[in-house]
C-alpha positions, 0 to 999 in steps of 0.5 A: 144794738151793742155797737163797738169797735175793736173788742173781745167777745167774752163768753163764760161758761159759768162752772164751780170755779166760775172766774177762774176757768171755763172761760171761752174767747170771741174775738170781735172785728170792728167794723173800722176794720172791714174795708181793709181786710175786705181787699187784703188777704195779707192784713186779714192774715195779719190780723188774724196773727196779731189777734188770734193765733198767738193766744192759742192754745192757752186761752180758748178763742171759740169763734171771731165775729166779723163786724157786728150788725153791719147789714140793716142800716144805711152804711152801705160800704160797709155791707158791700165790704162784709162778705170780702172781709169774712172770706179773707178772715176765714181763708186766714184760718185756714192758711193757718190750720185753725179753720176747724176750731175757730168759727168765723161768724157776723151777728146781725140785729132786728134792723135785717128783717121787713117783717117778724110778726108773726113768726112765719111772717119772718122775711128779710129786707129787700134792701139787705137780700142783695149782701145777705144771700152770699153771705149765707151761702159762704157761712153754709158752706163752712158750716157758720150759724146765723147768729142775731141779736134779739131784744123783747126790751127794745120791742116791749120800750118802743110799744108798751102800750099794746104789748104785754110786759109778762110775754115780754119776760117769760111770765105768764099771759095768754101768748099768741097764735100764729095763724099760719102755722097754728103754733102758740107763742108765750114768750116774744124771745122764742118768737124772735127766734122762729121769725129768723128761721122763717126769713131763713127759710124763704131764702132757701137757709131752712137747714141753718141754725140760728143762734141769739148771739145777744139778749138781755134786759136793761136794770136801768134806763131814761124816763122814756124807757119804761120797764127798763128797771133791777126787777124786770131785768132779773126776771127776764134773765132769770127766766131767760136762763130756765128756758136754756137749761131746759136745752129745748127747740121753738114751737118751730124748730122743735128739735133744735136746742135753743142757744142764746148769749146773755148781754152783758156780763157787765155794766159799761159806764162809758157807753153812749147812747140811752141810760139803758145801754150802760146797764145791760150788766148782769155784774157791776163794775167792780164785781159786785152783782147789779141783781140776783139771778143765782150768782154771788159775783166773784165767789165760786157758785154751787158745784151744781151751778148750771154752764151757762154762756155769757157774751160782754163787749169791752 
């Protein structure tokens, strides 16, 4: 869904001093750049030297994240080049003796999959299985998760007809049943989730975790965009947030903690596309927080305060 180019990924822990430590780096690889470090080692070392290893140890660069939703849509060079581009970038690492503290990853979105629903339906493209098998085969050899951004938003605005704001924002409402597997879903974000094992697993990936690598709820939108507004954006982070602190599986994968990253940290003013995609931010532009959902913006939180993980693309 959040496109960019060159960025960084800021993930927050947020702590009592909040801004002032605790802060982890991902730093992204845009897309521009997949062709060329597909078909060259030495730029992918380059790279690497330029963006990466002169900021460690100081700032605590966590993972780089290859491209973002690269597979799924009609840019088939860049699928092509993905796989090439993440082995330089991780062989780069390595070389450099930073392969174990720095994860190598690529999110991918929705537009991956055939079907999602229900959960156990959860099955990849035909048209993407081609790129997606060795990609995963090369992330399960190094360990990487399969990192998806997942959005009840874009699902509940595309179809608010036929589903239920309240199984969109964790609220109460009758859930569904899964068929197949007998399990009940009240909530779609969980859903989401299962249905990206289930695609895992009838590839032979049962063993790798999946990570939400963004979710959130636009505060604000086009008239188009119904339930894009500040109290149904609180809500579903809110909640979002209670659901992690619980550090609990999926009816699926019951005893794998669920992860996620919240987009975004920030509103982007100058993003293109909808209303919605300038007002993903949890804070606005000068600090002040867009709604409440336990922090106070730039001033230090509780020292009980959750340590709760953030992803911003700038």
């Amino acid at each position: 869904m959040m496109g960019f180019s060159s960025f960084f990924f800021i993930c927050l822990l947020i702590s009592p001093t909040f801004f002032l430590n605790g802060i982890e780096i991902t730093v992204g690889l845009g897309n521009e750049f997949l062709k060329d470090i597909s078909v060259s080692e030495d730029r992918a070392m380059s790279w690497v030297k330029e963006n990466v290893e002169p900021f460690l140890p100081g700032t605590e660069i966590r993972g780089i994240a290859v491209g973002n939703e690269v597979l799924g849509n009609a840019n088939v060079e860049l699928a092509e080049a993905l796989l090439g581009a993440v082995k330089n970038v991780y062989n780069a690492l390595d070389r450099l003796n930073l392969a174990k503290t720095v994860e190598v990853n690529s999110p991918h979105s929705a537009a991956v999959f055939a079907s999602s629903f229900p959960p156990s339906a959860g099955a990849f493209k035909e048209s993407v299985l081609v790129f997606m098998k060795p990609l995963l085969e090369f992330f399960s050899q190094i360990s990487s998760p399969f990192y998806i951004n997942a959005y009840p938003f874009l699902a509940y605005i595309s179809d608010p007809e036929h589903i239920d704001i309240n199984y969109a924002l964790f609220q109460k409402n009758e859930g569904i049943i899964d068929n197949k597997t007998k399990l009940r879903y009240d909530n779609m974000f969980m859903a989401q989730v299962d249905a990206a094992y289930a695609a895992l697993e009838s590839i032979g990936f049962d063993k790798m975790e999946v990570i939400v690598s963004e979710t959130g709820w636009a505060s604000k939108g086009d008239e188009n965009e119904v339930g894009a507004n500040v109290k149904n954006a609180r809500t579903y982070n809110y909640n979002l947030l209670k659901l992690l602190m619980k550090k609990k599986g999926t009816p699926y994968r019951p005893k794998k903690v669920v992860k996620a990253y919240v987009f975004a940290l920030f509103n982007e003013n100058l993003k293109p596309g909808p209303s919605s995609e300038r007002n993903f931010g949890l804070f606005k532009h000068d600090g002040s927080i867009s709604y409440d959902v336990g922090f106070t913006g730039l001033v230090p939180t509780s020292a009980t305060s959750p340590r709760i993980k953030f992803f911003m693309v700038c």
